[in-house]
N, C-alpha and C positions, 0 to 999 in steps of 0.2 A: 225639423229633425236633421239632424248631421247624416253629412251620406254616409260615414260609414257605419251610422245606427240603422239607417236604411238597408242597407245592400243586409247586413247581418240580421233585420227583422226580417227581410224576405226568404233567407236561408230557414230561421226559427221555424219561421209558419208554415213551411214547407211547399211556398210557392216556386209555381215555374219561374227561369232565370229571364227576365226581361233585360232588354237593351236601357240601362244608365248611365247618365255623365254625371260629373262633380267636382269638386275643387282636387288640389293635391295633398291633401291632409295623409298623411300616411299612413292610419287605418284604411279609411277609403280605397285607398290604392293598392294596401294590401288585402282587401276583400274581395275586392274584382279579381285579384289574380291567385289565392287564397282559395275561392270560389268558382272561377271559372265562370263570371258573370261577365258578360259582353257589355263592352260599354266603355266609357272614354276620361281621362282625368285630365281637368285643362284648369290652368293657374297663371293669373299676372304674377308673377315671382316677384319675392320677396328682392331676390337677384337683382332686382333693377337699383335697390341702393348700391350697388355695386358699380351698375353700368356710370350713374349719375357722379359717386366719386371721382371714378376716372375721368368725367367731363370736365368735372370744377377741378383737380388737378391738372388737367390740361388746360383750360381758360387761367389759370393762376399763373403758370411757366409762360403764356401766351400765346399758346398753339391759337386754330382759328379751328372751329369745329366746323362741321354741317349745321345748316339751319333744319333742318330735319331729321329724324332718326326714327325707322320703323325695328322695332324691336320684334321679335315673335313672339308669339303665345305659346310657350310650351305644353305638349298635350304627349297622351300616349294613349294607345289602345291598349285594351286587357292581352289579346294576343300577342304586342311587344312587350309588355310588363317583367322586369325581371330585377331580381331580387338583388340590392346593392347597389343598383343603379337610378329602378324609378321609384322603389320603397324598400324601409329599412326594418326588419326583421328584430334588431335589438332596441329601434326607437320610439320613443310613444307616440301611441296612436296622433295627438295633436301637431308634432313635428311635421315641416310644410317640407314636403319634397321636392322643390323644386326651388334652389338656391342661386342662382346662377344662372347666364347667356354663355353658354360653351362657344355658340357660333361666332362672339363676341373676340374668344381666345381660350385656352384652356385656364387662365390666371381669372378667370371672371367666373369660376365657379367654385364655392364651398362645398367643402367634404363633408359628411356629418360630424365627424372627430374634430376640426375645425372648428366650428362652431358649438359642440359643446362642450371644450375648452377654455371658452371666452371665460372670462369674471370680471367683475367692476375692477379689478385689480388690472387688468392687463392693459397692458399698451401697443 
């Protein structure tokens, strides 16, 4: 079951709000906060194509990177959830909220408008 058919079956039924984690789908993450469900949204981002372009253009110019890279796991709690930033209000439910390593730079993070803008067409 998708968490955020989860989090909204336990609303239905009219169970008490328990403590759940889940991916960053953005129904999900607008259910917890939505709801007022305690509980936590953690995603390996999609973002990290991002981080890895920027590697392989800099291995190509000939920079010398780090032989290691710890990236973070983006998460949030329902009590910092807000709207715009860790889910998106006019997007659908399937849209993955978490685009991007801001810690990375503010250039290593997609906006949602960004992104659905794209077309086979673009370059």
């Amino acid at each position: 079951m998708a968490a955020g058919a989860f989090t909204n079956a336990l609303a239905a039924a009219g169970l008490p709000k328990v403590p759940v984690g889940g991916d960053a789908e953005n129904g999900f993450v607008r259910a917890l906060a939505d709801n007022a469900i305690p509980g936590i949204s953690v995603s390996t981002s999609p973002g990290q194509g991002r981080v890895a372009v920027r590697a392989a253009i800099a291995l190509l110019k000939g920079e010398s990177l780090p032989s290691l890279v710890n990236l973070p796991t983006p998460n949030v709690r329902t009590a910092d959830m807000t709207a715009g930033v860790n889910y998106f209000p006019n997007m659908p439910d399937s849209y993955e909220t978490v685009s991007g390593y801001a810690v990375c730079g503010k250039d290593m993070v997609f906006a949602p408008e960004e992104l659905t803008r794209q077309t086979p067409d673009n370059t």
